[in-house]
C-alpha positions in Angstrom: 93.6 154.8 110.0 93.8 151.1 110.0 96.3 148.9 111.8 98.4 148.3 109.0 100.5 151.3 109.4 101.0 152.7 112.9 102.5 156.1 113.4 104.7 157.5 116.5 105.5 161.1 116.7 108.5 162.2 119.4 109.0 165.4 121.0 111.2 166.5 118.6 108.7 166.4 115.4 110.0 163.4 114.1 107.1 161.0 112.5 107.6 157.2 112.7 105.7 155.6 110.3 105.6 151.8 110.4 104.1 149.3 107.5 102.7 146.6 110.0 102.3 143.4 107.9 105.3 141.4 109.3 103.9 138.1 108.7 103.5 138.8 105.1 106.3 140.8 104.5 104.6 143.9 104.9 102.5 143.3 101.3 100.6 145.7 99.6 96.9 144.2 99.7 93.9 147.3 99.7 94.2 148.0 103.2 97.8 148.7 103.5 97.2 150.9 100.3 94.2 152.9 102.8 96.6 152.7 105.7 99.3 154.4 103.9 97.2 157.2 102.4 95.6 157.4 105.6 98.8 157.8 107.2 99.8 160.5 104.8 96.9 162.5 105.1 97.0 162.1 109.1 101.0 163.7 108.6 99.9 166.5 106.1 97.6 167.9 108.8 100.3 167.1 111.9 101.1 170.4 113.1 105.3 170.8 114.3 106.2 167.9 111.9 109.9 168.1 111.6 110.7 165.0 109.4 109.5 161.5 108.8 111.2 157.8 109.0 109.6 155.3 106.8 110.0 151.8 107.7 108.8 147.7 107.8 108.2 146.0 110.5 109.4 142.5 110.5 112.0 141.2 108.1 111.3 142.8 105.0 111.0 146.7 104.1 107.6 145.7 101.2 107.7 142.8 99.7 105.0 144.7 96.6 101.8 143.8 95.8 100.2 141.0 97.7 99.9 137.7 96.3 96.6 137.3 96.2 96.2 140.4 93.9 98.2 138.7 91.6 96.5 135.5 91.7 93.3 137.2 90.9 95.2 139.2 87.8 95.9 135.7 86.8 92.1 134.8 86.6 91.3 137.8 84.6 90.4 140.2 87.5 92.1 143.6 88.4 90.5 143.8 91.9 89.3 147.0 91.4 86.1 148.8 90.9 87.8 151.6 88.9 90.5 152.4 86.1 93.7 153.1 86.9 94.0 156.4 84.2 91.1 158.1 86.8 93.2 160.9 88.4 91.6 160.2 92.2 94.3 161.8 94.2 95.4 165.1 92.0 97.7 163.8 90.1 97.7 160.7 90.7 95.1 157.5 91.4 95.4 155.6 94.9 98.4 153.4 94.1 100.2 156.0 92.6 99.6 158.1 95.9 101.3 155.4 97.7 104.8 156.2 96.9 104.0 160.2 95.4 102.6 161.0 98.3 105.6 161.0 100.5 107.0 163.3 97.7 104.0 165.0 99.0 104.7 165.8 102.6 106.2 169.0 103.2 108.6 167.3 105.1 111.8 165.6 104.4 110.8 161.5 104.8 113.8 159.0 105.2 113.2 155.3 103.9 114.9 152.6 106.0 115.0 149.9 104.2 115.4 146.3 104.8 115.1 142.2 103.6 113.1 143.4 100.4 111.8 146.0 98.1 110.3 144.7 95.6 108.1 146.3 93.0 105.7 148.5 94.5 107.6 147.9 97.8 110.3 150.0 95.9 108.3 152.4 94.4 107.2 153.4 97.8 111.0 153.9 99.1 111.3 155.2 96.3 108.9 158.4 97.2 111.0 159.0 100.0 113.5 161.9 99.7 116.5 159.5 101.2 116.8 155.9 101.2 119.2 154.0 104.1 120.0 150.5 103.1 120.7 147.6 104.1 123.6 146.0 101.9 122.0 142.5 102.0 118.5 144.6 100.6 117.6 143.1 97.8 115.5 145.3 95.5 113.7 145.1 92.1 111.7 147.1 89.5 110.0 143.8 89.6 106.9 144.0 87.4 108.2 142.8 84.4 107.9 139.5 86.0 104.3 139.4 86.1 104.0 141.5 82.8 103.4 144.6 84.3 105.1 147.9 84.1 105.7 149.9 87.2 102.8 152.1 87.7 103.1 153.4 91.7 104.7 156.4 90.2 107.2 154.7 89.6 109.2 156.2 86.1 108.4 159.6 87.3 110.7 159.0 90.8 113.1 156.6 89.0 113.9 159.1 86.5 115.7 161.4 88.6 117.7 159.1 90.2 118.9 156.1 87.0 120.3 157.2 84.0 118.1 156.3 81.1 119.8 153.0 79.8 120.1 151.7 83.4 116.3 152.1 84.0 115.7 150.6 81.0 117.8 147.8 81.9 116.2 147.3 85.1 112.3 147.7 84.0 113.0 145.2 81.3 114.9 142.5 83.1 113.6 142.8 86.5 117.1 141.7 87.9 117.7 141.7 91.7 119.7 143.9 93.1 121.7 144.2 96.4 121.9 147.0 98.9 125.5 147.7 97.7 124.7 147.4 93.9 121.6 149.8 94.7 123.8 152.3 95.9 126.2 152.3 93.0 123.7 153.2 90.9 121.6 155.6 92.8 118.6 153.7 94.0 120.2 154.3 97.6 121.3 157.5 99.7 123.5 155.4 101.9 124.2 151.7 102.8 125.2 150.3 105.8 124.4 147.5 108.7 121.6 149.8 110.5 119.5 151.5 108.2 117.1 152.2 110.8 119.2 154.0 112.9 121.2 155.8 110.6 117.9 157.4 109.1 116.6 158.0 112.5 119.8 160.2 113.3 119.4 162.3 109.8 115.7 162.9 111.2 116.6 163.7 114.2 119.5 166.2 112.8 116.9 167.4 110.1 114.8 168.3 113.3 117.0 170.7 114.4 117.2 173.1 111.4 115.2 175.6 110.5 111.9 174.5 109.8 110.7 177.0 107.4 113.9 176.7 105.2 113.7 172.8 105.2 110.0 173.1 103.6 111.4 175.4 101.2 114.3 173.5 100.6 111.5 170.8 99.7 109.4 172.7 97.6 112.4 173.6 95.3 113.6 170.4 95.6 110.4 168.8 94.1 110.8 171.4 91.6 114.6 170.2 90.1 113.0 167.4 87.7 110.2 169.3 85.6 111.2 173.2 86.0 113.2 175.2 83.9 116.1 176.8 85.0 114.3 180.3 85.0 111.3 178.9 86.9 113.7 177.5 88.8 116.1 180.9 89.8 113.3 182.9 89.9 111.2 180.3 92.7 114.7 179.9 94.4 114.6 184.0 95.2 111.4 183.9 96.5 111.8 181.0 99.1 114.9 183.1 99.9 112.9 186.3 100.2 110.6 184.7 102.7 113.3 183.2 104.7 115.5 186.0 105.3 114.8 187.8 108.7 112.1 185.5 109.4 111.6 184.5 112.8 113.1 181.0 112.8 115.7 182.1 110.0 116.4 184.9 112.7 116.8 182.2 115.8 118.9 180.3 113.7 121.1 182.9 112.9 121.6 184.0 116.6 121.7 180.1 117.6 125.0 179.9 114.9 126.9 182.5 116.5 126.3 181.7 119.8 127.0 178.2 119.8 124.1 176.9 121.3 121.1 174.8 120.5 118.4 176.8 118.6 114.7 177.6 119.4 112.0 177.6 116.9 109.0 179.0 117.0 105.7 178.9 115.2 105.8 177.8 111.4 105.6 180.8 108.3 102.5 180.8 106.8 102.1 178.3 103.9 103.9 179.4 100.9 
């Protein structure tokens, strides 16, 4: 993994992962894009992963695509030696994997979210399963402004979250929202003065549930947008099935009624 995104891992299994491009506001320019997949990859294979923080160093969250990517779009030049419609990553190509692959983890990840998100700096918040904001954040579906659609996964995470004349609205005009504004709408989970620390405290309390149910809670989770209620009951029973006297589902069971801190053990197998 390169320096642009550095990760930290506590003894508790919580992940901090740090975009490290403060003098440019934490741009997306080809290596960020390698240090985040990098950095997802790295977290996929992390064994006792508990949860993950997402974050920018410096004053900004992502500021989206790097300037000079758009300056060479200008001159006729993507940039690229292949087409974005080649499916490199599953479902997805590299800049799509960006922001899906948090989706990805089967972890809970927590955005904190600061300065700016604009474009694909959103999108990649937007991967996250929560986003804490700041309430002077601004954020944008910004593409529009360089006559571009959002194509970092974009629809497919926004679509859970806007309803469908708001997203319209915002792909089409590009406006600016605020922190505040982001969470009337449901762009954000929470707002408030220390993103960063509020998101590190849901980690932290994440951390000390179950980790076998939170992975299944994920799994269904990433389920909710595309399954159909009988795919969905029937997946739901099976999660359950595996939980229930489960070692860890076991522990946290006797942790509940004795009132006292709980201690898991190894992972279930994967699902």
């Amino acid at each position: 993994m390169n320096d642009r995104v550095l990760i930290q891992i506590d003894d508790d299994g919580v992940a901090d992962v740090c975009l490290n491009r403060a003098d440019k506001m934490n741009a997306i320019d080809a290596e960020m894009f390698d240090g985040i997949l990098a950095a997802q990859a790295q977290l996929r294979e992390t064994s006792g992963l508990r949860a993950v923080v997402l974050r920018g160093d410096g004053a900004a969250f992502c500021a989206g695509l790097d300037m000079s990517r758009m300056q060479n779009m200008a001159q006729g030049q993507s940039g690229r030696a292949y087409r974005l419609s080649d499916r490199t990553h599953g479902l997805t190509n590299a800049p799509q994997q960006a922001a899906w692959g948090w989706r990805e983890l089967p972890v809970p990840v927590i955005a904190a979210v600061h300065g700016v998100a604009f474009g694909g700096g959103l999108q990649i918040a937007l991967g996250a399963d929560i986003r804490c904001v700041a309430p002077d954040t601004r954020l944008s579906v910004l593409e529009m402004k360089w006559g571009l659609v959002p194509d970092m996964a974009g629809f497919p995470l926004l679509r859970e979250l806007l309803r469908g004349d708001v997203l319209r609205e915002l792909v089409y005009t590009a406006r600016i929202l605020t922190g505040e504004q982001a969470l009337t709408l449901g762009l954000a989970t929470w707002v408030g003065a220390d993103p960063l620390a509020h998101a590190r405290e849901l980690a932290r309390q994440i951390a000390r549930s179950n980790p076998d149910a939170v992975r299944a809670a994920k799994r269904l989770l990433n389920q909710t947008a595309d399954a159909n209620s009988a795919e969905l009951l029937q997946n739901e029973s099976i999660e359950q099935d595996r939980l229930v006297g489960s070692p860890n589902q076991r522990e946290a069971a006797r942790a509940g009624l004795e009132k006292r801190a709980p201690a898991f053990g190894d992972l279930l197998p994967d699902a």
